[in-house]
N, C-alpha and C positions, 0 to 999 in steps of 0.2 A: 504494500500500500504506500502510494507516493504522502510522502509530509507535504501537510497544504500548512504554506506561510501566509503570515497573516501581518496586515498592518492597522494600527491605529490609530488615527486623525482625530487630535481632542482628548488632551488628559486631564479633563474636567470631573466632575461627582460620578458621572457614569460611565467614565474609564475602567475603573477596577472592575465593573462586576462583567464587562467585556472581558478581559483580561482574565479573572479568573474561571468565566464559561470557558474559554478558548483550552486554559491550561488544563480542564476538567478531562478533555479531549485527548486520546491518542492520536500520534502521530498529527499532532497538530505543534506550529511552532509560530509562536509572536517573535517576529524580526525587530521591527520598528515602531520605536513613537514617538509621535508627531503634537508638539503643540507650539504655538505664536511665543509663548511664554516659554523659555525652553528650561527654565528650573522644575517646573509641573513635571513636564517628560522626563527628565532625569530624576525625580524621587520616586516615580514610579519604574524607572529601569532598572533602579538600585535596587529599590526591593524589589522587584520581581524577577532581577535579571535577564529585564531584553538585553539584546547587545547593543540596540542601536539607535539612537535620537536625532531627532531633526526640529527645524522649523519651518520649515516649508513641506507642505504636503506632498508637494512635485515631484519630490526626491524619494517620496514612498512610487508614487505611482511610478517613477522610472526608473525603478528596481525590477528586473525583468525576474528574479528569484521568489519575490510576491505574486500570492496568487489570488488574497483577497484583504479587503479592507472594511472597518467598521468604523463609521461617521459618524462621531461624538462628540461634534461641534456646535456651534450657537446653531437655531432654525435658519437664519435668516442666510446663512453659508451655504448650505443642505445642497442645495439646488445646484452651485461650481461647482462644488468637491464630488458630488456625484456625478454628475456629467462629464467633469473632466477623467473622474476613478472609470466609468466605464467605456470611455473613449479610447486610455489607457492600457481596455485588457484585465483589467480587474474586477472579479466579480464584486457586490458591493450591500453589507448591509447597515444599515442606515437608522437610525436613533429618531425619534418621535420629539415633535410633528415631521411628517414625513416635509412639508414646504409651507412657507409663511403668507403663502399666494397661491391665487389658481395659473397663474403663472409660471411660479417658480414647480408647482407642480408640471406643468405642461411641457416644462424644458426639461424635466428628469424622463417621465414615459418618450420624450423623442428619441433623445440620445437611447435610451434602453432600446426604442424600435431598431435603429441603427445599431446596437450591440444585442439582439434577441439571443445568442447563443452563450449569454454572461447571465449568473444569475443576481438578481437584486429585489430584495427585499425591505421592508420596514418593520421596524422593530414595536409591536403591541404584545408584550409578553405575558399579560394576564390570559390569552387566546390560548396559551399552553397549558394552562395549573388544570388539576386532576379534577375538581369541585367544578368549575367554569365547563370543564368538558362534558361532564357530566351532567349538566346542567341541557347543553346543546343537543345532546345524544334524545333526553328527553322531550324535548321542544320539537325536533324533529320526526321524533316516532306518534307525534300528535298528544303524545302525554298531558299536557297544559290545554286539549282539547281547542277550544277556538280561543286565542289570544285575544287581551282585551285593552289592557291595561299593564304598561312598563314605566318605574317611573325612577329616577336616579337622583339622588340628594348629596352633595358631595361639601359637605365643612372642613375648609382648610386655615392653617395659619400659616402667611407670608409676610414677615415685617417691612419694614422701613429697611432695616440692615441688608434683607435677602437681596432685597431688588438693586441696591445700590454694588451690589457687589462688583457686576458686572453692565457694562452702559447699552448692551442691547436686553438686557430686561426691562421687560414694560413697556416695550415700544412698539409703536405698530409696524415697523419698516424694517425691525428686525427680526423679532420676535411674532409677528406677525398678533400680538393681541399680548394676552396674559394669562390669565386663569384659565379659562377654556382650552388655548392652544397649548398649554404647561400641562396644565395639574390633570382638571376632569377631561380629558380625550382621553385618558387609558379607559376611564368607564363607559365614556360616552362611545369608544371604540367597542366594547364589551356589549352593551345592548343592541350596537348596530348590529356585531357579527352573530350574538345568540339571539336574534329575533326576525333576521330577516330584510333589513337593513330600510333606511330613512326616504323617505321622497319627500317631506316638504318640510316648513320649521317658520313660527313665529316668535319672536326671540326679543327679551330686552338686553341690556345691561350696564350698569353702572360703574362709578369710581369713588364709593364710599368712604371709604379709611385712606388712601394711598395718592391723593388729589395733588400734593405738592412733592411725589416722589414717582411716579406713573404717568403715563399718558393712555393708558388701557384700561379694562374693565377690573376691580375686586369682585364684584357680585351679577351674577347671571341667571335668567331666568326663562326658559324655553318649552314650547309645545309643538310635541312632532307628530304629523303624520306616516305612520310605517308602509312599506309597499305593502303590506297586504291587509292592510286595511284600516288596524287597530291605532289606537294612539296612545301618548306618553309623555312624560315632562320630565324637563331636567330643573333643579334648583341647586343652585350650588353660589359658592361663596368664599373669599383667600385672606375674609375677615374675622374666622370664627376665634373661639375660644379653643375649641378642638385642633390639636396638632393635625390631625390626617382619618379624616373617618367619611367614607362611601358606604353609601345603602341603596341594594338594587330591588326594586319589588316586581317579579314579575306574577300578572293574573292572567287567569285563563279559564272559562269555563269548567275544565275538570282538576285543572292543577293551580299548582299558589306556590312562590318561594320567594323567601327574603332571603338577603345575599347582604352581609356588614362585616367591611374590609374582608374579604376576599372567606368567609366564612358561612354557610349554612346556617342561619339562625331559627329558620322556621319553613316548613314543608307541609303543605297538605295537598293527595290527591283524591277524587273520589272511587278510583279503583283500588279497591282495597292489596290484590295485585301487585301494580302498580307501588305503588306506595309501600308495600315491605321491599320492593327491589329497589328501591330508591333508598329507602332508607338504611339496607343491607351494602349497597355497593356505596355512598356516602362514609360509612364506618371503614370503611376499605381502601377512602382516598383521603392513604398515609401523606401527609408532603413529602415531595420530597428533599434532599435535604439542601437547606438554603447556602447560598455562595456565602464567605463571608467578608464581602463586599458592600458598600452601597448604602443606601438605608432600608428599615427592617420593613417597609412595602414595599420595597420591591416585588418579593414573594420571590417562589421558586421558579418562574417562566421565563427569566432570561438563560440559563443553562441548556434549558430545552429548547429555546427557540433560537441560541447562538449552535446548538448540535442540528437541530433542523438545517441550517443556511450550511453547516459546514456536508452534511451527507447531501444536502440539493446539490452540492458543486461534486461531489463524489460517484453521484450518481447520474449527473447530468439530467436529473428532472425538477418540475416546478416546487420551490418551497411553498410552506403551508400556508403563508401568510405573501401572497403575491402584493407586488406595488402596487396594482391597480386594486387590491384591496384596501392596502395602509392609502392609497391617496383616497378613498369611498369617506376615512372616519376624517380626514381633515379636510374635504369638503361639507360633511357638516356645520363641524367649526366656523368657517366662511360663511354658510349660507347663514349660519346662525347671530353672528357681526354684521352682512347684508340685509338682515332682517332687523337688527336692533337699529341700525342708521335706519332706513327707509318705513320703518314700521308697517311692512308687509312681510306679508306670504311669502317666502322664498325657498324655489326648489333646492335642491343638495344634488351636487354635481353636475351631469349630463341629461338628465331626465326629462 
């Protein structure tokens, strides 16, 4: 089995837990890392012992010994560094929000059309955890009978300090928003994929707490139309008291489940059935065990879904989680900033 090299672009907060997926891997080897700041790259080469740092990405991408790269840079980048990575020859998986624009989306799916035998990905890694999947498995065998009601609440806290850290947070030309396009897309990703995904969205949102340190929204409020039929709302907020806590409810004619930070908190279906296997295979999804990288929500789906991108390139077929997927949850986001300026109705993506 050929050792697939691997580079890294962005030695930011979600550097490590790249780095340590990759190393979880046989026959996989981190050559190079890459950040603007080149102390970042070097404390993370020390400890981890890559051989090799740079500050310019270019120098990854024209390393013909690389065979693929993970983009873990600001949003607002996303869209050069991945056109350029697969213009290069490099397969490419790529850190959330997949682009800050339908734009900068439009320029990654081209360049991919022009490199269709590379594979590239975007990183929504709660799509991998055991509970999530499990969850889909039932949704799709009609379990939840006719959907009705999804509704997603996500209370976060981002100070004054976070956002200043770095000068493309908060901004809309980089960052492409805040709250929405940061924090709640991992869930808002998560409803889209376990339910069948978004076609329309009326959306507010605000700048409550963050007015003299933002130019983007703290608090958000949205009602979405699903393709097939049913509807749902998002509430969410980057002004809470609560450090990090998501609650997913999804209803359904014959089934019900509450979903809090990435947990089963409550289930009920009306097949009695039904409901001891749910509740039997539930007991059964052990996590698995988490990197010790990152912070503690991350959860266990970056290891799985950095193993997924590396067997897609091994196997030369499509990974689980295609671009034209990861760009489906961040035209949400969009249509959902579309909607809060204009105070209408706006479609989500192509539709």
């Amino acid at each position: 089995m050929k050792t697939v090299k691997c580079g890294i672009i962005g030695c930011g907060v979600i550097a490590p837990s790249h780095i340590e997926s990759y190393r979880n891997l046989s026959g996989v080897e981190i050559k190079t890392l890459c950040d603007l700041v080149k102390s970042k790259a070097e404390k993370l080469a020390e400890k981890y012992s890559v051989p090799v740092v740079c500050v310019d990405y270019k120098d990854i991408l024209n390393d013909p010994e690389i065979d693929c790269v993970s983009v873990c840079t600001d949003h607002g980048s996303h869209a050069r560094v991945v056109t350029d990575a697969l213009d290069a020859g490099k397969h490419v998986i790529c850190e959330k929000a997949l682009g800050a624009s339908s734009d900068c989306l439009t320029t990654m799916e081209v360049a991919h059309a022009r490199n269709s035998h590379l594979i590239f990905t975007g990183i929504f890694q709660h799509r991998f955890e055991n509970i999530t999947r499990l969850i889909k498995e039932f949704i799709d065998r009609d379990g939840f009978g006719t959907l009705t009601t999804v509704n997603l609440n996500s209370a976060l806290l981002r100070t004054h300090e976070y956002y200043r850290q770095d000068k493309w947070r908060g901004t809309w030309a980089e960052e492409g928003g805040s709250l929405l396009i940061n924090q709640a897309i991992h869930y808002i990703d998560l409803i889209n994929w376990l339910c069948g995904g978004v076609e329309e969205v009326s959306a507010r949102f605000e700048n409550l707490t963050h007015q003299d340190v933002i130019e983007t929204e703290d608090t958000a409020v949205a009602i979405m139309k699903f393709k097939k039929g049913f509807i749902g709302s998002i509430t969410a907020t980057a002004s809470s008291v609560e450090t990090w806590r998501h609650t997913i409810v999804i209803s359904g004619t014959e089934g019900f489940v509450e979903l809090n930070n990435d947990e089963v908190t409550y289930y009920n279906f009306s097949n009695k059935d039904l409901r001891q296997e749910f509740a039997e295979r539930l007991s059964s999804c052990s996590e698995e065990k988490r990197i010790n990288a990152g912070k503690t929500y991350y959860g266990e789906g970056h290891p799985a879904q950095i193993k997924d991108f590396i067997d897609a390139i091994r196997e030369r077929r499509a990974p689980f989680v295609s671009a034209e997927s990861a760009r489906s949850t961040v035209e949400i986001v969009l249509a959902c900033y579309e909607s809060g300026r204009s105070g209408k109705w706006v479609k989500t993506g192509r539709n």
